[in-house]
N, C-alpha and C positions, 0 to 999 in steps of 0.2 A: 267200298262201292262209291264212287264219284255220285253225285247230284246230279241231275238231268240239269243244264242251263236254262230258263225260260226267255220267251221272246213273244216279237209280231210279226207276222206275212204283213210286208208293206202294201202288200196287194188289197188288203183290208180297207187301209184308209189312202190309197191311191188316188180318190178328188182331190186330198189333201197335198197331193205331189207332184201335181203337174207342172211345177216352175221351180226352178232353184230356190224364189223366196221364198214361196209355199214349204218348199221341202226343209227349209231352215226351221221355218214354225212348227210344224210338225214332229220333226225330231227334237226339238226343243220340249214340246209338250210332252214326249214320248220318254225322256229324257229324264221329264221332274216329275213323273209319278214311279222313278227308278227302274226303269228299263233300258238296259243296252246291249239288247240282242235283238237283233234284227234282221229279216229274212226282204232282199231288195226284189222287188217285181212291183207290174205297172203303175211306177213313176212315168213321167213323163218325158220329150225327148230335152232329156238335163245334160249338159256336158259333161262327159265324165269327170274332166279335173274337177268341177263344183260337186258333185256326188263323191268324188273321194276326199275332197275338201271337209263335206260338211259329214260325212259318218264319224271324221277323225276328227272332227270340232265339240262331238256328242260323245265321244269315246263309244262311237257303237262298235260292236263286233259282228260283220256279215256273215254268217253262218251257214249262207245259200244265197243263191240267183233262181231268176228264170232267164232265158236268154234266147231269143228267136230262134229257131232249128237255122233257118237258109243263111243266117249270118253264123253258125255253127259250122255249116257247109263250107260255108266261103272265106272265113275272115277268123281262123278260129285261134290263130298265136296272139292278134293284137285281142282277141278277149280274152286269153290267158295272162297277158301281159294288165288288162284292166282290173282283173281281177287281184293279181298278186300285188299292185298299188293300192288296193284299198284291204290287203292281208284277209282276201277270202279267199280258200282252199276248195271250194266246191262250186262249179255249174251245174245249172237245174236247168231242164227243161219242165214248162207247165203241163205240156198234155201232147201227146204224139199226132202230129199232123195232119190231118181230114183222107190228104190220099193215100195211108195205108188202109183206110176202111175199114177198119177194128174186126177183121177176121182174124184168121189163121195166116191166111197167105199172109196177109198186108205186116200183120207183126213180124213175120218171119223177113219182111224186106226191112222193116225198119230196125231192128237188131241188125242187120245187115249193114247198112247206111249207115248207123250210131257207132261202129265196132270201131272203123278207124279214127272218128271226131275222140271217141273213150279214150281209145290207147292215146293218143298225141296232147289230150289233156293228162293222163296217166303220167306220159313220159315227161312234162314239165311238172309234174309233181303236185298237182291238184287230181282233185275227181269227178267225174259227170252222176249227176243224179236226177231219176225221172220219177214226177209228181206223179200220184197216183189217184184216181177218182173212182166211179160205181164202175164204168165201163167195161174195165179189166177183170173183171168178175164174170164178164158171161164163159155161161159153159158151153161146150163144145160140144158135139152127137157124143164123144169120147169118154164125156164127164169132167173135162182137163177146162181149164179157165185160161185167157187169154195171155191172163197172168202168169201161168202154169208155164203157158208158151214163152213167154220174157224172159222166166229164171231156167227154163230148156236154152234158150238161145243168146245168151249175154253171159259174158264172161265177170264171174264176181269180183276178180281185183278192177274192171273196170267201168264198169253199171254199177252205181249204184241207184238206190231210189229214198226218196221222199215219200213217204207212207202216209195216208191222211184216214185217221181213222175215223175218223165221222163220214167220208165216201164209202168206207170198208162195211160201217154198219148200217148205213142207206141201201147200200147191195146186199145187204142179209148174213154178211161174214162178220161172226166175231175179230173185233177190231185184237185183243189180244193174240190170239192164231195166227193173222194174220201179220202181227209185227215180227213173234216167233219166227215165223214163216223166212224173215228177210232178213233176222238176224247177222251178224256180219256184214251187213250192205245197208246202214242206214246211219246218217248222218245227223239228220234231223228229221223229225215228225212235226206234222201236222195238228194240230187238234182244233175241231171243227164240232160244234153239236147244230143241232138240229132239232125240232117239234113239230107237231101236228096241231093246225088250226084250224074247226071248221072243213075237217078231212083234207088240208093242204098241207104238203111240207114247207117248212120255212124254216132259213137260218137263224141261230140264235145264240147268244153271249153262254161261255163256258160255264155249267154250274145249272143254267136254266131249262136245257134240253133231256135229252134221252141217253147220252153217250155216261155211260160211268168212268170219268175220266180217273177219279183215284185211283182205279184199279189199271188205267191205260197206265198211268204216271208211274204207279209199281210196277207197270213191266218193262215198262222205256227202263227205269233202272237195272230189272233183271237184266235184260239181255246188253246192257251197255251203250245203249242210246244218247251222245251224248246231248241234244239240244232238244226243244220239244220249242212250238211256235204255234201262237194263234191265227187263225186265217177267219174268218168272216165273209162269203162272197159279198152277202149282201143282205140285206133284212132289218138294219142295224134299229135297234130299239128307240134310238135317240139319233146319235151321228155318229158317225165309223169310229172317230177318235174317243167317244165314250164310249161305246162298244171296248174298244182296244183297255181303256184304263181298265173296267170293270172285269173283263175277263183276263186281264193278266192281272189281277189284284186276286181273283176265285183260282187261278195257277198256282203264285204264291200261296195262296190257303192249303191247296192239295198237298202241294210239296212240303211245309209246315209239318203238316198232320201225316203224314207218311216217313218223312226223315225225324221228326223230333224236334 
């Protein structure tokens, strides 16, 4: 059984990355606490030759994107072509677009919409993957969940998704089941925890929340998960970037203590 990979959603520490020289520091820092996997979303508008520059100056390995829908629409070979420069095989979208309006209908357009951007990232030999949050869980008069609707309507050689199971168990679903669920279609995970303060939820560094991620990390292995990724919206205990050391340091711990 392969090791799950461990990593960061750049998304985490993304103040961190709003300029090429920021983003040098950053990966640098990211870099010498022994990580180089890493998941690219909101960085800032960085030229892409400086972002394929500096992953490959960090020996990072891109594992994922998020990448606007309308430049998916419009512009989607030269982001195929961005991506296989900095040797990442997967586009991610973050979250499906306000104007499907998270019914029935509206997913059913946007699986629609997404089917030819999949196939034409398919046919150049990468694959499309959509982030997953609480959203996707509502249920339907039916019983059927939105999500229910996504894996009804998206073809599995060409949808894949990003599963985050810390949204999976803020919606009430076992984060487990729910990876099961995707199995065959998942490239990388999320892992996200969360706690309750004074009756609020807040995010929180891996290890400190609610999510039993030892047992997430044993299934990511069951089912052949190859990469698993810290994300943090936001909450950070200290700053994003010790956030990020701390819990990919309690990763490592899991993975330790599960592999041996």
């Amino acid at each position: 059984m392969d090791r799950v990979k461990l990593g960061i959603q750049s998304y985490t520490c993304r103040d961190y990355m709003q300029t090429a020289e920021d983003m040098d520091k950053a990966l640098a820092y990211i870099a010498d606490f022994g990580c180089h996997v890493i998941q690219l979303s909101g960085i800032g508008p960085i030229e892409q030759s400086d972002v394929t520059r500096l992953v490959k100056k960090y020996d990072m390995d891109v594992c994922v994107t998020h990448k606007d829908f309308g430049r998916m629409r419009t512009d989607i070979d030269k982001l195929i072509d961005e991506h296989i420069d900095m040797d990442c095989d997967c586009i991610g979208l973050g979250c499906m677009p306000s104007e499907y309006s998270r019914d029935e209908a509206g997913v059913r357009r946007f699986a629609a919409d997404v089917a030819p951007i999949a196939s034409r990232i398919r046919e150049r030999g990468l694959h499309f993957a959509y982030h997953t949050h609480d959203f996707e869980f509502i249920k339907l008069e039916d019983g059927r969940t939105l999500l229910d609707v996504m894996l009804e309507t998206t073809d599995p050689d060409t949808f894949w998704f990003t599963p985050d199971a810390g949204w999976a168990q803020i919606a009430g679903c076992d984060p487990n089941e729910f990876l099961r669920k995707l199995k065959g279609r998942i490239k990388v995970a999320h892992f996200k925890d969360y706690c309750f303060e004074n009756g609020k939820r807040r995010f929180i560094e891996i290890g400190k929340g609610l999510v039993d991620y030892k047992k997430v990390y044993e299934t990511c292995e069951e089912i052949g998960v190859p990469y698993a990724v810290f994300e943090q919206d936001c909450d950070w205990s200290q700053d994003a970037l010790t956030s990020c050391r701390e819990s990919f340091a309690e990763m490592k711990k899991i993975a330790a203590e599960v592999d041996g």
